[in-house]
C-alpha positions as CSV (number, residue, x, y, z in Angstrom):
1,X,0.0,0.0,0.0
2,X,1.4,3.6,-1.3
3,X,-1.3,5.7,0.5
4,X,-1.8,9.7,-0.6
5,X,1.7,10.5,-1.7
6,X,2.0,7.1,-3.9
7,X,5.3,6.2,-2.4
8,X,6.8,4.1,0.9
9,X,10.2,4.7,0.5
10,X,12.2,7.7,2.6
11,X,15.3,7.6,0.3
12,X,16.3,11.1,2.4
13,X,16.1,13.1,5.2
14,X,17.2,17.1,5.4
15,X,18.8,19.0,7.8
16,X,18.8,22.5,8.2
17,X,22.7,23.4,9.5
18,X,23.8,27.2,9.8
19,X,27.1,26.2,9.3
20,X,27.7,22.8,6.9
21,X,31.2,22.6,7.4
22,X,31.2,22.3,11.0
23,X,27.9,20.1,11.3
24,X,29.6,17.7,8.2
25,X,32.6,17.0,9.8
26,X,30.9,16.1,12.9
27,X,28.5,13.8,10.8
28,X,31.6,12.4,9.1
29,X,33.5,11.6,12.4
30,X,30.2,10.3,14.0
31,X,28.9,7.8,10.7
32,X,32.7,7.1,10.3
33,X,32.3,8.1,6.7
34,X,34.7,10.7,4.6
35,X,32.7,14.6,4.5
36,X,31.4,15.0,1.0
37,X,31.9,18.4,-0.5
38,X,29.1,20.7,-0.3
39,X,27.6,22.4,-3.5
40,X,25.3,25.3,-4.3
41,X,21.7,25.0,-5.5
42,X,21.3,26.1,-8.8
43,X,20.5,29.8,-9.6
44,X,16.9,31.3,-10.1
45,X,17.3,30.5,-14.1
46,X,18.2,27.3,-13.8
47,X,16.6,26.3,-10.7
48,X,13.2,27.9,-11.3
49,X,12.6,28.0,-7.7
50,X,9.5,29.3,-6.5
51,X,8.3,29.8,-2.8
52,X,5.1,30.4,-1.5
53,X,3.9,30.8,-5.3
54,X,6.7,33.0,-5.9
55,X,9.6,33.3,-8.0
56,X,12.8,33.0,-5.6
57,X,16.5,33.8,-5.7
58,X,17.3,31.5,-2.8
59,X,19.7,29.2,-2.8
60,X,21.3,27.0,-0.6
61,X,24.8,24.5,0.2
62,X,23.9,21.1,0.1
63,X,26.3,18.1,1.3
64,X,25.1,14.8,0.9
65,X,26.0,11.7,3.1
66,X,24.9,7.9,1.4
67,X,24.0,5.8,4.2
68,X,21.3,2.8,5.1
69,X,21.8,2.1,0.9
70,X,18.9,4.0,-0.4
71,X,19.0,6.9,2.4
72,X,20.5,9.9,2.6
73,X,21.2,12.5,4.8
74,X,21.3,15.9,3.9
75,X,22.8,18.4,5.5
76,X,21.0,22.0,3.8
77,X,22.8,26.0,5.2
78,X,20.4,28.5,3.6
79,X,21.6,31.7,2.0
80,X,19.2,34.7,3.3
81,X,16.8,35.2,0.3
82,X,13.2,33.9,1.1
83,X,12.3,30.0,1.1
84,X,11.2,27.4,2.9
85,X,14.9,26.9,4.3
86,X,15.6,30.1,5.6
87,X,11.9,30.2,7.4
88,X,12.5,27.5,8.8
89,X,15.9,27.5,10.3
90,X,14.9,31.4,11.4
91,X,11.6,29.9,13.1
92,X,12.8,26.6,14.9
93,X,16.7,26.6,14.2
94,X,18.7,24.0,13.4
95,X,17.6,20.4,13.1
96,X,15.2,17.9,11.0
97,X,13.8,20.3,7.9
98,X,11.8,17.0,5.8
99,X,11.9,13.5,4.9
100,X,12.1,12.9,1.2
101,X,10.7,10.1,-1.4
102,X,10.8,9.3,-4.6
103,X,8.0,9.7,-6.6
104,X,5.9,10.2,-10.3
105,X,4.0,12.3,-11.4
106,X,4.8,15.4,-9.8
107,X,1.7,17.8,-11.0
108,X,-0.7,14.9,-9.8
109,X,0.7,14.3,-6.8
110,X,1.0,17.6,-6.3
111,X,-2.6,18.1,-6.5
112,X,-3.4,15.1,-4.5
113,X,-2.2,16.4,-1.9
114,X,-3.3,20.0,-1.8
115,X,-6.8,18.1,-2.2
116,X,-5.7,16.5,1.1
117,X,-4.6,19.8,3.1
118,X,-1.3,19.2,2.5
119,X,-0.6,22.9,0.3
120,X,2.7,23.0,-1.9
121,X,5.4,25.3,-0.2
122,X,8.5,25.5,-2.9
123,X,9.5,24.0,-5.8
124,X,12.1,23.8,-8.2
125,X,14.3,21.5,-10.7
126,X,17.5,20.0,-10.9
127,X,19.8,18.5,-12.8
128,X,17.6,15.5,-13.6
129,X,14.6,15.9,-11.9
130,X,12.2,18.2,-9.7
131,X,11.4,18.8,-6.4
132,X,9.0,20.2,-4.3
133,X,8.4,20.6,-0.6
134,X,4.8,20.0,0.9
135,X,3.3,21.3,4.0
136,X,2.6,18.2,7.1
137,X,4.0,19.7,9.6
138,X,0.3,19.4,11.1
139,X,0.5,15.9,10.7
140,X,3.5,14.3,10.2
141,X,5.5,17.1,12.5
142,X,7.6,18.0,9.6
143,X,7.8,18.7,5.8
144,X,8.1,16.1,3.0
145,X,10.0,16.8,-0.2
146,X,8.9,15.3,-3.2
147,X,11.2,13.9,-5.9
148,X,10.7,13.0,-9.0
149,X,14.0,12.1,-11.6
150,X,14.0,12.4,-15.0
């Protein structure tokens, strides 16, 4: 059984750092693994990010740590233009931002879930896919980010 979203499977979980060297390294020495480099989110053109319904410039580092197989953990230090990120780690600080899955069809499911009360916050694409975060916080105490590869 798939449920609403039309996926099981957590294949991430974000974390919303202030500083991503610092909380890496720690994650490295405490998984025993070697710290990934970080990277920047794309810009506005190539992103197309848009929070709250709105076209945003924000951007963010990103380091990603492979662990459990299919999970990852993913450490996320907002720059200060508006998004989900930066609300959040303003709001409640540091600590557990969403859990992600894989999914398809991401206008459907999408929908689905606004029909649901579970209203679309951000979105954007990648190299390879699209994402987009969805508002549980009600229920499931914190976001879920939707992902859906080319």
């Amino acid at each position: 059984m798939t449920g609403i979203i039309g996926s099981d499977l957590v294949v991430q979980v974000g974390i919303l750092v202030h500083d991503i060297e610092k909380t890496g390294a720690a994650y490295a020495e405490f998984l025993g693994l070697r710290k990934p480099e970080w990277f920047w989110t794309g810009t506005r053109e190539e992103s197309q990010t848009e929070y709250r319904g709105k076209p945003s410039e924000a951007r963010a580092k990103l380091m990603f740590f492979s662990v459990g197989g299919q999970l990852t953990i993913e450490l996320i230090e907002p720059d200060g233009n508006p998004s989900t990120w930066r609300e959040d780690l303003d709001k409640n600080g540091e600590g557990v931002h969403h859990i992600a899955l894989n999914i398809k069809g991401m206008g459907e499911t999408i929908a689905r879930l606004d029909k649901n009360g579970c209203p679309l916050i951000q979105k954007g694409e990648y190299q390879g896919g699209r994402y987009a975060y969805i508002d549980t916080k009600d229920t499931l105490k914190t976001l879920v980010e939707l992902l859906e590869n080319d």
